[in-house]
N, C-alpha and C positions, 0 to 999 in steps of 0.2 A: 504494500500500500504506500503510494506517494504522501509527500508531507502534506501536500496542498489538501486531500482528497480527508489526513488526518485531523488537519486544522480544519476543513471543511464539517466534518462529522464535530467535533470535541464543540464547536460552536454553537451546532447544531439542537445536538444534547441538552447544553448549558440553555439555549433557549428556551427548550420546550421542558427546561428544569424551573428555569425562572416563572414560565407563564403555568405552568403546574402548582408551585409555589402563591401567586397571585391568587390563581382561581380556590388554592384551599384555604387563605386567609379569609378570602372575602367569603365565602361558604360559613367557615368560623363566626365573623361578623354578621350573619342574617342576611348575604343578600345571598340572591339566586339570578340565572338568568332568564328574560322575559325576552324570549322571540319575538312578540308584536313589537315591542319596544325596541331591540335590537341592541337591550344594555342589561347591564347588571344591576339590580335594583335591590334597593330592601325589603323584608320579608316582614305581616305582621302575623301574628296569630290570631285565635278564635277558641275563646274558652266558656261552656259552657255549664250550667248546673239545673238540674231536673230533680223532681219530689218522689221521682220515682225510676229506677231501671227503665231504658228506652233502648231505640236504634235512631241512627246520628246519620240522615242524606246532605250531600253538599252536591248543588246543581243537577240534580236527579240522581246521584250518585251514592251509593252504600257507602258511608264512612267509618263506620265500626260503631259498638254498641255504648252506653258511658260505662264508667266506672261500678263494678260489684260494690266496692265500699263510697257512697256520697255521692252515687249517679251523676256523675263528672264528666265532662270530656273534652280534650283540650287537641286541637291542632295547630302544630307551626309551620313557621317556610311557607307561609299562603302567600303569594305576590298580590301587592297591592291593586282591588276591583269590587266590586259587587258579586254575593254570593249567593244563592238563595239555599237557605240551610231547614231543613225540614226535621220534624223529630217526633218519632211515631212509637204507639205500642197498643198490640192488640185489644181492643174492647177500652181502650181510652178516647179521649180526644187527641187531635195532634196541634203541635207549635208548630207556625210558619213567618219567617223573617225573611226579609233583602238586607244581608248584614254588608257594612263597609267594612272592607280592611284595610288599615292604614300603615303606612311603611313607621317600622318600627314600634309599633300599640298593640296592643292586645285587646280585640275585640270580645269585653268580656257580657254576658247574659246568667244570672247565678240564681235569679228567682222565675225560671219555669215552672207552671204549674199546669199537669195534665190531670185531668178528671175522669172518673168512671163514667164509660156508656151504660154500664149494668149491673145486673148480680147485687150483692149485699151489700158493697162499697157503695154503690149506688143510691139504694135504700137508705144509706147511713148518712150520706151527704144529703140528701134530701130532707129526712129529720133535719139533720143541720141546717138547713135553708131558712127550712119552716122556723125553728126557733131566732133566727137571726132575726130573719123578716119581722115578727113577733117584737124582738127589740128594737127593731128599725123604726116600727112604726109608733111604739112608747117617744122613743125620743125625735119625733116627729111633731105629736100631741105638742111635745113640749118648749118644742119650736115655735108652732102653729099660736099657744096661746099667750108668748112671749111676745110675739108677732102681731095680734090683736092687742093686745094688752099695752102698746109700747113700750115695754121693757125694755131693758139692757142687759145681756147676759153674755157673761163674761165664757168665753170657750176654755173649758176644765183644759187643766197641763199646760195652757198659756197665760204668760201676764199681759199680753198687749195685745190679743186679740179682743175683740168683743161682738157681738151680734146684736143689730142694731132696726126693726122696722121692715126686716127684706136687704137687706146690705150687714156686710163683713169689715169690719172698722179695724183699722188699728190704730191706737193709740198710745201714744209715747213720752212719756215727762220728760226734760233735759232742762235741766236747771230752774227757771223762771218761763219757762214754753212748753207749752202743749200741743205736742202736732196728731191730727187726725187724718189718718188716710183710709181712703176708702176700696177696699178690695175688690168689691163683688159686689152688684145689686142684682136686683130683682130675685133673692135668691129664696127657695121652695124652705129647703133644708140642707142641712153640712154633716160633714165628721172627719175628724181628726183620725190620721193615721195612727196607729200605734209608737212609732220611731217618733210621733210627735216633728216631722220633715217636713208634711203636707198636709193639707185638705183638702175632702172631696166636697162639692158642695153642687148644686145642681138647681135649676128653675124647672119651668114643668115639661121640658122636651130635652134639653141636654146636660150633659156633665161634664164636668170640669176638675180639672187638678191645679190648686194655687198651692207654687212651691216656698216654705218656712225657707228649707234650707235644699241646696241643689242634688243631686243626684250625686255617685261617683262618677258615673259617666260622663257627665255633661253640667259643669259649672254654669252655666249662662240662664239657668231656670229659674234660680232663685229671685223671688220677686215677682215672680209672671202666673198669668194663667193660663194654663193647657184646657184646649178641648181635644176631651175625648171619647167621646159618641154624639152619635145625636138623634133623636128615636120619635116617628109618628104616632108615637101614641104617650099619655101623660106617664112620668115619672112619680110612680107609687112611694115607692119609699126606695133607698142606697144605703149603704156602708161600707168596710174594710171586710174582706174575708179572707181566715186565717192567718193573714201577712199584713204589711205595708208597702203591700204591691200590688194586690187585684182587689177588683169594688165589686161589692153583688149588688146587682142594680134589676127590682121589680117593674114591668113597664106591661103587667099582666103577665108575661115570663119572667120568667129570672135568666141574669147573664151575669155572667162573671165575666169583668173589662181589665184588660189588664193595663198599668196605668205609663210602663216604658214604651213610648210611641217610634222609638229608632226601627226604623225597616217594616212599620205597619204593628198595628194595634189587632191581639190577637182577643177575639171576643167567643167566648162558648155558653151556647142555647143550651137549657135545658129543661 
């Protein structure tokens, strides 16, 4: 072998040593590469959490089941797009989102809640409805003659809320001033999340989430109000169920709304 043909090859090597090298760092680093794009991009992930054992589709696609223990499931190295990730189990209802993934973030969702189509679970959830509703409509009464009556009542577990007339006041002393703002009008009835973060609160055809305090996901809520349904026929009574994350809302059925609206608001009839 000539020298030329040596130095030829040893450079060679060394090349496709260096760009082997590149490509495993940036691998190491989260990117990957994206053919449409025709670069190396960063990768986010998608992590999600379910009340129950499921199976896990991304873009019609089998992605594996969640986790035995805390029905988890997390994927990384997704190149940054829109996903549509589905999550199914026999004789439940199923979750469906258009989730973003962002170069670098982890797209996370950790309060999934699938419901029983039947059987005893079923039966049992429904008792539980019944009794909710039950209290729904107790503190509805109680709305309702605060509401005639002009009272003021002050919303339990907050100091600067208050219910005012059909409106959500807040009220703030700082120093020698008194500021009043005003949340919500026209409103039927409310309730306070458990986390004490939001409120549901709703007039005779839609609902709404005012956010106390913001989301993890999404800092820019706090202070606003979210709609999140909005329904032809009159709003009987609402609350929080199980979580402070989904509302049971009577409108002559019952619907459990769930209240994180990123990629579509998953609502189940029953």
């Amino acid at each position: 072998m000539t020298k030329t043909k040596k130095r030829f090859l040893f450079y060679g090597f060394l090349v496709i040593f260096l760009l082997g090298t590149c490509v495993t760092i940036l691998y190491a680093q989260g990117y990957k590469y994206d053919f449409t794009r025709s670069a190396f991009v960063k990768t986010g992930a998608l992590s999600l959490k379910t009340n129950i054992d499921a199976d896990v589709y991304i873009n019609d696609k089998y992605a594996g089941p969640t986790s035995f223990f805390g029905s988890t499931f997390r994927m990384d190295r997704l190149l940054p797009g829109i996903y549509v990730v589905k999550i199914e189990k026999v004789g439940f209802s199923s979750w469906t989102k258009k989730i973003t993934i962002s170069e670098g973030f982890v797209s996370d969702f950790s309060h999934i809640m699938l419901l029983p189509n039947g059987g005893s679970d079923n039966k049992a959830m429904k008792l539980e409805i019944v009794e909710n509703n039950n209290n729904f409509t107790a503190e509805m009464r109680l709305i309702t003659n605060a509401k005639n009556q002009k009272k003021i009542l002050r919303i339990p577990g907050l100091s600067d809320y208050y219910f005012k007339e059909g409106s959500i006041l807040k009220i703030t002393d700082n120093s020698d001033e008194i500021h009043i703002t005003t949340i919500a009008d026209e409103i039927v009835g409310y309730s306070l999340s458990p986390d004490k973060d939001k409120i549901a609160w709703w007039n005779n055809n839609e609902l709404y989430i005012y956010w106390i305090r913001s989301p993890s996901y999404y800092n820019r809520l706090v202070g606003t109000n979210e709609l999140l349904s909005r329904y032809s026929t009159t709003i009987e009574s609402a609350g929080w169920f199980r979580d402070s994350d989904h509302v049971l809302v009577n409108v002559g059925s019952n619907k459990i709304v769930e209240v994180d609206t990123r990629g579509g608001i998953n609502i189940v009839t029953l």
